[in-house]
Steps between C-alpha positions, in 0.01 A plus 500: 500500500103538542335845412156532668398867396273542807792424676769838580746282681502279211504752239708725644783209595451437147556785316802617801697196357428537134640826514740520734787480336365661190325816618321723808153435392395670881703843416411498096109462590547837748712678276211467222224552755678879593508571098112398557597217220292235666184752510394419131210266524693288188800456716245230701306332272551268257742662281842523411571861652616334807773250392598758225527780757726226748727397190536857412612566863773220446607578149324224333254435296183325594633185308809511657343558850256197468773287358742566810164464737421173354834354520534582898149353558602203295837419693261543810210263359246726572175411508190703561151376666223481306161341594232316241157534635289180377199302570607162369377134649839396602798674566740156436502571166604862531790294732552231255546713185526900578282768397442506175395719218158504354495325153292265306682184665464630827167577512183286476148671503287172595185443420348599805689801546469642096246737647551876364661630780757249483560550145477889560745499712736293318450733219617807731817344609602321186522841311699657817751217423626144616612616875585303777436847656547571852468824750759666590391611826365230745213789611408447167458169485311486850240692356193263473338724204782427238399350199768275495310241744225511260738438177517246280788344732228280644458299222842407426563151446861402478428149643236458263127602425286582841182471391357439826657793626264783673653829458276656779563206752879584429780629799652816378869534559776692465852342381787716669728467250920605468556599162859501383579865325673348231217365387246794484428617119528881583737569765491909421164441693587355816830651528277833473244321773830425753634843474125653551448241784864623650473842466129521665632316843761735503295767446166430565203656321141504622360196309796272563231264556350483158829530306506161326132443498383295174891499416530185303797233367452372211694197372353537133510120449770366675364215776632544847702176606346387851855571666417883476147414720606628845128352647152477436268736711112405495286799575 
C-alpha cells in the first residue's frame, strides 16, 4: 500500500488498517486532546514525545510500539512517496539505474563545469551526507525555489563522464518515487510523520497546508532500484 502524505484518503486508509485490529487511534487521539496532551508544542514536532506518549497509552514502550508498527507496515509492504527534485541531462539513466547517492564514483565535476559554484555546492551537500534524498511532501517538491534543482544531482554521471553537459540548458524534474518502509534508515521518523499527517486530517489545524514543507527522506546511501520510480515528471 502507497502513502502519499498530502493525501487524507490515503493516509487515513492507511493508518485505519494498520491499526485496526491493534488499537482506536481515532478515540486515543480525543481522549489526549480533552487532557490537553496534544497542546504541548513537542507533542508535534520532531521529537519523541509523541510516539512515547501513544506507547504509553498502550502499555508499551516506544521500542516495543515501533517494533509492532513496523511489522504491520511490513506484512502490508508499505511504501511511502517521496519525490527527488533534479536538473540532470537525461532522465534514462535515473530509469536505467535508480537514484543514487552522492559519492566519489557517482559524481564527476568536468572540466567545464569545475567552476566554484559547482564545487561549492558539492562541498555543502557532501558534508550533509550521501542522500538519495527526496521530499516528503509533493508541495514541496513543486516548489521551483528548492535548492535541490540546483544540486549537484545535475552532474551525475552513472553512464559515464558528461563533459559536454550544460547544467543551465538542463530540464529539471522531479522523480515520484514509492519507497518501500522497510527500507528507510530511521523509521521512528516517518512513523512520527504518518501519525502527524493522520492526526492533522482528522483534526485539522490552521496550517495544514505547510505541515510537511522541507520534510525530507533520506536514504543515507542506499541507491533506489528503478522498480521503486513510480514516473518521471518534467517541470
Amino acid at each position: 500500500m502507497i502513502i502519499d502524505i498530502d493525501n487524507a484518503n490515503s493516509v487515513q486508509s492507511f493508518v485505519s488498517m494498520i491499526t485496526s485490529d491493534w488499537f482506536d487511534i481515532d478515540a486515543m487521539y480525543y481522549d489526549l486532546k480533552s487532557k490537553s496532551q496534544i497542546n504541548w508544542t513537542n507533542f508535534w514536532n520532531i521529537t519523541h514525545n509523541m510516539i512515547d506518549i501513544i506507547s504509553n497509552c498502550l502499555g508499551h514502550t516506544s521500542e516495543e510500539f515501533l517494533n509492532s508498527w513496523e511489522t504491520k507496515c511490513i506484512e502490508q509492504d508499505a511504501k511511502i512517496m517521496g519525490y527527488h527534485c533534479t536538473r540532470h541531462s537525461n532522465k534514462e539513466v535515473f530509469i536505467k539505474n535508480g537514484v543514487l547517492p552522492l559519492s566519489e564514483e557517482t559524481i564527476n565535476l568536468s572540466q567545464t563545469q569545475k567552476r566554484p559554484d559547482a564545487e561549492n555546492l558539492w562541498d555543502y551537500r557532501s558534508k550533509r551526507g550521501s542522500g538519495p534524498y527526496f521530499f516528503l511532501s509533493y508541495k514541496s517538491a513543486r516548489n521551483p525555489n528548492n535548492h535541490f534543482f540546483k544540486g549537484p544531482e545535475i552532474l551525475l554521471a552513472v553512464n559515464g563522464h558528461q563533459p559536454s553537459s550544460n547544467s543551465e540548458k538542463s530540464s529539471p524534474f522531479i522523480i515520484h518515487c514509492a519507497i518501500p518502509f522497510s527500507i528507510l534508515p530511521d523509521k521512528k521518523y516517518y512513523t512520527f510523520c504518518i501519525l502527524r499527517a493522520y492526526f492533522n486530517f482528522l483534526d485539522p489545524e490552521d496550517e495544514i497546508e505547510s505541515f510537511f514543507e522541507a520534510y525530507s527522506i533520506d536514504l543515507k546511501g542506499n541507491t533506489l532500484d528503478p522498480q521503486h520510480i513510480v514516473k518521471i515528471e518534467y517541470i
